[in-house]
C-alpha positions as CSV (number, residue, x, y, z in Angstrom):
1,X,0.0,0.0,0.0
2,X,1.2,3.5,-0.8
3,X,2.5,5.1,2.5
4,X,1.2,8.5,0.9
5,X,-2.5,7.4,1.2
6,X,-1.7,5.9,4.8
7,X,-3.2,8.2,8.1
8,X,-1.5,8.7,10.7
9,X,-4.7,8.3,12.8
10,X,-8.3,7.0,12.3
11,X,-10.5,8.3,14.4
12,X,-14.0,6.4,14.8
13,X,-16.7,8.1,16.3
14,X,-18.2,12.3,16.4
15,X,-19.3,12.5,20.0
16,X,-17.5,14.8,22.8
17,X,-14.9,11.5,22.3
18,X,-14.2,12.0,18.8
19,X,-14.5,15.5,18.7
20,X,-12.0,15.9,21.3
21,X,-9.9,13.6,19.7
22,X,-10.3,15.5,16.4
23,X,-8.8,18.9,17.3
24,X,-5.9,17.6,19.6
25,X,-4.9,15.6,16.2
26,X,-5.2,18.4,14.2
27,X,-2.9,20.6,16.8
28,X,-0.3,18.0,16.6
29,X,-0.2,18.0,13.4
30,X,-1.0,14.2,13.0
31,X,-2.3,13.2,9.1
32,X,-6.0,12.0,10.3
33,X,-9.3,10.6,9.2
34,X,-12.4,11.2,11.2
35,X,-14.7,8.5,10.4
36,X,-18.2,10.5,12.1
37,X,-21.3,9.7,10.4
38,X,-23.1,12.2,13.3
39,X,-21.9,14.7,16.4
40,X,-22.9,15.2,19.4
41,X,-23.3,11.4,20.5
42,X,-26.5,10.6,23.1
43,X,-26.7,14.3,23.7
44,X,-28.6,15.3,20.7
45,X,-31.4,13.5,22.7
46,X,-31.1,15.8,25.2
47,X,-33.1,19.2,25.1
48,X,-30.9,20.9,27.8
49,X,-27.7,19.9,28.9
50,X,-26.7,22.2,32.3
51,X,-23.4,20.1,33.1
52,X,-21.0,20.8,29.6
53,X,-18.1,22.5,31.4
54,X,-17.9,26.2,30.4
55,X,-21.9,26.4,28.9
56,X,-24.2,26.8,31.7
57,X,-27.3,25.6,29.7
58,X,-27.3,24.3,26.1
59,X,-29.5,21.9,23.9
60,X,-28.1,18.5,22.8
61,X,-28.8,19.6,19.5
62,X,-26.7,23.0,19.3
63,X,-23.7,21.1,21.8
64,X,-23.3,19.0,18.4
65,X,-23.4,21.6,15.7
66,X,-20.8,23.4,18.3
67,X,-18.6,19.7,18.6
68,X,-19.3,19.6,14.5
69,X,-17.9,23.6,14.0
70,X,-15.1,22.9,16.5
71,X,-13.4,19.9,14.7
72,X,-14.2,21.5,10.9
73,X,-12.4,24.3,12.0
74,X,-8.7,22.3,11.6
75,X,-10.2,20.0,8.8
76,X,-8.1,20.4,5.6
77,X,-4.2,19.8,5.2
78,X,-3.9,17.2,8.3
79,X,-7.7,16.4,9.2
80,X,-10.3,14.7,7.0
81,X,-14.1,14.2,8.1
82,X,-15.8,11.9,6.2
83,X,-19.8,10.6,7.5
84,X,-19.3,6.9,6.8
85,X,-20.3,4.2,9.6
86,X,-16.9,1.5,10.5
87,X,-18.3,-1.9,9.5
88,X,-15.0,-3.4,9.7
89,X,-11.6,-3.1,11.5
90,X,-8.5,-5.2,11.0
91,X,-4.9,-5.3,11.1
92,X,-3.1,-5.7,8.3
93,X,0.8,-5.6,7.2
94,X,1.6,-2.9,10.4
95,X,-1.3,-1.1,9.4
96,X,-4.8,-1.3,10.6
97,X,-7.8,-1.2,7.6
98,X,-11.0,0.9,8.9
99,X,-14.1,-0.8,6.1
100,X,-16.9,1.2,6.1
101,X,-20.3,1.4,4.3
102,X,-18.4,3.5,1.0
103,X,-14.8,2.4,1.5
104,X,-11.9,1.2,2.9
105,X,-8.9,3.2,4.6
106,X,-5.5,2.3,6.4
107,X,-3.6,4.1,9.4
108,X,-0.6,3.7,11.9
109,X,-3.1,4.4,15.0
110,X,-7.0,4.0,15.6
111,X,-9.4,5.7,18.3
112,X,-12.2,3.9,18.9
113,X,-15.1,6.7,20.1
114,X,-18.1,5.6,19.0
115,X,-20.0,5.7,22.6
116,X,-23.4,3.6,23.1
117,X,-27.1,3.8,22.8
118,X,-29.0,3.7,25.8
119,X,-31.2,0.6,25.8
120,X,-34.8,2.0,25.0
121,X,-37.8,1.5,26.9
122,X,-40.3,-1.0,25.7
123,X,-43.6,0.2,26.5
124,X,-46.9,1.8,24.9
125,X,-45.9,5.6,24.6
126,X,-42.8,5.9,25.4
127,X,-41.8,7.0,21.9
128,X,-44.3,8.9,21.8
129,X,-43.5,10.9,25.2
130,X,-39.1,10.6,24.5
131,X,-37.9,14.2,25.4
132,X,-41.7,15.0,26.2
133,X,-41.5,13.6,30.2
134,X,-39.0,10.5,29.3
135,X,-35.7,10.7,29.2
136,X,-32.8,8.7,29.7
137,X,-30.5,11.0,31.4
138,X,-30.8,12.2,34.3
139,X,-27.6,14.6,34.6
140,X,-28.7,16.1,31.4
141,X,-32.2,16.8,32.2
142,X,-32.9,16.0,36.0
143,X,-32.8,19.6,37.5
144,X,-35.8,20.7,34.6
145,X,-38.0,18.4,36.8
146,X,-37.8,20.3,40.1
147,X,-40.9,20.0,42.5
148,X,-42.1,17.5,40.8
149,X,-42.8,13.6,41.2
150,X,-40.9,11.6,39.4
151,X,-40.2,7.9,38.6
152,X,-37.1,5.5,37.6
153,X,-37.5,2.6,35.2
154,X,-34.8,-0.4,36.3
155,X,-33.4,-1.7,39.6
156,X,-29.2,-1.5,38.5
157,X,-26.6,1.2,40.8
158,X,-27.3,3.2,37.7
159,X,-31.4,3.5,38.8
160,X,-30.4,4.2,42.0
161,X,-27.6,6.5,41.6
162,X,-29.9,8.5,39.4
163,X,-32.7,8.4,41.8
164,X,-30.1,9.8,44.5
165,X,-29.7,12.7,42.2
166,X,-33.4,13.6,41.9
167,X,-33.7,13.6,45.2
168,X,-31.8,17.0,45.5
169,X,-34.6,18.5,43.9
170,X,-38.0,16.4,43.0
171,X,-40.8,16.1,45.0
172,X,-40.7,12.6,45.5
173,X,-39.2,9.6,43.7
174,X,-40.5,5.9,43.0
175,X,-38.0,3.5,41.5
176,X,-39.9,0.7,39.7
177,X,-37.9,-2.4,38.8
178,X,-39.2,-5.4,37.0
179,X,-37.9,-7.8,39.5
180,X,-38.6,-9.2,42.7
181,X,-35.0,-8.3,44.6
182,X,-33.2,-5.4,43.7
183,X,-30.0,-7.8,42.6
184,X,-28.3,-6.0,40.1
185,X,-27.8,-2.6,43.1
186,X,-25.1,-2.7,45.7
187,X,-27.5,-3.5,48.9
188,X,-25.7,-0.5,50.5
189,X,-26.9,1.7,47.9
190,X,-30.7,0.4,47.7
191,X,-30.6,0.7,51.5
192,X,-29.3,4.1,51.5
193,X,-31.5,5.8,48.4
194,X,-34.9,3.9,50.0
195,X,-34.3,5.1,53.0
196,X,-34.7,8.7,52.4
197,X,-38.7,10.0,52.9
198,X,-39.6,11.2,49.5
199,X,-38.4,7.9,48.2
200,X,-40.5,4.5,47.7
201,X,-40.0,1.5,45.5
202,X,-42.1,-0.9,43.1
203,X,-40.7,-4.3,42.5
204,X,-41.5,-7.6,40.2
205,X,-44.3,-5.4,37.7
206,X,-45.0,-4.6,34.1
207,X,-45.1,-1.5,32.6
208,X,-47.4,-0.8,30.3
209,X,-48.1,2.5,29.2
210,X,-46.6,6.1,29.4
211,X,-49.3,8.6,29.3
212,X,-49.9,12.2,28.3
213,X,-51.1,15.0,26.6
214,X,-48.4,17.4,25.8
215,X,-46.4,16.2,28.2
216,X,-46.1,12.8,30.4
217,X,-48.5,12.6,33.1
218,X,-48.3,9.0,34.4
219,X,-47.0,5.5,34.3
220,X,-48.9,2.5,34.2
221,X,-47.5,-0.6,35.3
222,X,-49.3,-4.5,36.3
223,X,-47.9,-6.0,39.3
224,X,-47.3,-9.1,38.4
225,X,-48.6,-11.0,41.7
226,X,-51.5,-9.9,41.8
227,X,-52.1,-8.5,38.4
228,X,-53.4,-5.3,39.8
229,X,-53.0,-2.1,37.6
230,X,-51.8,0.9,38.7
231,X,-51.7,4.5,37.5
232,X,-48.7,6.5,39.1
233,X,-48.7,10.5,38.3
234,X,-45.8,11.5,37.3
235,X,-44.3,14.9,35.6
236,X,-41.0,12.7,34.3
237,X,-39.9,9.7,33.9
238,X,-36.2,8.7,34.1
239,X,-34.8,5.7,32.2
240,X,-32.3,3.6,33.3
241,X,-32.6,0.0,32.2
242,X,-28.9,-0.1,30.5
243,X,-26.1,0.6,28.1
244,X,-25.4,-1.3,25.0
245,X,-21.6,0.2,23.6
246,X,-21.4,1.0,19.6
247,X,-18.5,-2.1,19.5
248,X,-20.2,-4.8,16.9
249,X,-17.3,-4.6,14.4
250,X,-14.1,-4.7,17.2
251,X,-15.9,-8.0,18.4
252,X,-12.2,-10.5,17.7
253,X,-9.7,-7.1,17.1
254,X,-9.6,-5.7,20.8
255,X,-10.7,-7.1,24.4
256,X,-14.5,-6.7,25.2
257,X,-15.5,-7.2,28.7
258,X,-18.7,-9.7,29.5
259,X,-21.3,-6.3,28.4
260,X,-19.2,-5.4,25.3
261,X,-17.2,-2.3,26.2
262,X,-13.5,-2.0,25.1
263,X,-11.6,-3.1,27.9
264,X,-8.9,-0.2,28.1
265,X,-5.5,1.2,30.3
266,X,-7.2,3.7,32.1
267,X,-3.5,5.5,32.2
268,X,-3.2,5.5,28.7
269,X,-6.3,4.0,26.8
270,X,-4.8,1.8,25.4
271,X,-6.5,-1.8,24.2
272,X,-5.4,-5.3,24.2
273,X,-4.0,-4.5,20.6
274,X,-0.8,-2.3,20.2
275,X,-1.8,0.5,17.9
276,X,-5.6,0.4,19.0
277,X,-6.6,3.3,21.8
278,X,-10.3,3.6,22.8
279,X,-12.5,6.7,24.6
280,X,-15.9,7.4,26.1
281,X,-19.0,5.6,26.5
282,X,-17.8,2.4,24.6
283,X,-14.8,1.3,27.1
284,X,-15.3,0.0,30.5
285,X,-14.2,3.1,32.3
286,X,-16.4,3.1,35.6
287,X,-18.4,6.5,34.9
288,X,-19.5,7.6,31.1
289,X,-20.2,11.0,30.9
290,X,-19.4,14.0,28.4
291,X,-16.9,15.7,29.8
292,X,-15.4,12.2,31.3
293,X,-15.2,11.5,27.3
294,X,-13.8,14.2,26.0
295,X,-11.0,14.2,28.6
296,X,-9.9,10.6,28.1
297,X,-10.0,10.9,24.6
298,X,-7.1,14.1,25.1
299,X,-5.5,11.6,27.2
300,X,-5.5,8.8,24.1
301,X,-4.0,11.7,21.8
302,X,-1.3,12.2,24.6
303,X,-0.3,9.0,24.1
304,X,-1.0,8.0,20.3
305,X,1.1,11.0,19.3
306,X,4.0,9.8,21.8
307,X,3.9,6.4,20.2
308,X,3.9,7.6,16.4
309,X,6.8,9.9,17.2
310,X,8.9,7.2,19.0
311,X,8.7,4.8,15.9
């Protein structure tokens, strides 16, 4: 292969990750290829995120186009943006060949950023009602809901974590969990979060609908004991049943853990495979957030341009 049409770096992925990733490559001078086929990762869902460092409030939607303006701004002589979606990553003669839905393309270094999709909630309106009432995060959008009763969908230290956070500020808060036992939650944690008074629990029910007019005004759900149903008011409804990382096509290239996320350094980024660095939502740091992301990603580029420059 011609070392003329061979990247430096390929960077996979356009949320706060990639974006990140994007402009400290371009500042080093590093020949790159963002691969991005959208910016702004899960936070275009968002109407209002209040915890972007340095933007006190800002929809998901204008954080992208900012991300998107950001990393544009250096694209040219060292940084191409294509929107393709990776299908494929391999290694290949010292090189590593990113296949995507138009074309295939070789570097010296990959950054896997392509984040996760939260997994959705499966119930009669709750398409219907998404940014209208449900939502599926809780830093982004919790402090909009103050004063008001609220409920969270699953039973993992993610539901409770994000039912300790409303707490600061909703009326009251009723976790509702699928399950009998709240096994997937440290016991410290449930113990802790139930114990406060504008707390109380549902366990082992169905839900079944999300209702509304404009906005969300209840949750029904069918205990599934005694098959009563039951109509909580709500004014949100906070989502929390898991994450599934963007990692399909590294399945065999790079260590995934037992849920799929990119098993990483978390001093470096690195992966299992020499040449392969990975940021964000998709690796098996302990806390995904934006600004989490967008920091290990600068600490990746610390590192990939270190390595490129000692060989």
């Amino acid at each position: 292969m011609n070392n003329s049409n061979i990247y430096d770096l390929i960077i996979i992925g356009g949320g706060p990750a990639g974006a990140a990733a994007g402009v400290y490559a371009a500042r080093k001078r590093l020949k790159t290829l963002m691969l991005a086929e959208v910016f702004g990762g899960q936070s275009t869902d968002s109407a209002e995120v209040q915890n972007w460092i340095g933007t006190i409030s800002i929809s998901g939607e204008a954080l992208a186009l900012s991300l998107k303006k950001h990393v544009e701004a250096y694209a040219g002589e060292v940084l191409t943006i294509r929107d393709e979606r990776v299908q494929k990553l391999e290694a290949r003669e010292g090189t590593f060949i990113a296949t995507t839905d138009k074309n295939s393309y070789a570097a010296r270094t990959v950054l896997v950023a392509t984040g996760s999709h939260r997994r959705k909630l499966d119930a009669e309106g709750a398409d219907k009602f998404e940014h209208k009432g449900v939502t599926y995060c809780a830093s982004c959008d919790g402090p909009m809901f103050e004063g008001q009763d609220l409920a969270v969908i699953g039973g993992g230290n993610s539901a409770f974590e994000t039912a300790a956070q409303l707490l600061a500020y909703a009326k009251s808060v009723t976790i509702i969990h699928r399950s009998p036992e709240f096994n997937r939650a440290d016991q410290i944690t449930v113990e802790k979060v139930l114990s406060h008074p504008n707390m109380r629990a549902v366990k082992n029910v169905e839900i079944l609908e999300i209702k509304g007019e404009k906005f969300v005004t209840s949750i029904t759900y069918r205990n599934k004991t005694t098959n009563q149903v039951i109509e909580l008011p709500v004014g949100g409804i906070f989502v929390e049943i898991g994450q599934l990382p963007n990692t399909e096509f590294l399945k065999g290239v790079v260590s995934l853990n037992d849920h799929d996320h990119v098993v990483i350094d978390p001093r470096t980024q690195k992966t299992s495979m020499p040449g392969i660095w990975s940021a964000g939502d998709c690796t098996d740091t302990l806390y995904h957030q934006n600004n989490i992301a967008a920091g290990d990603a600068v600490r990746a580029l610390e590192d990939i341009y270190q390595y490129l420059r000692s060989k």
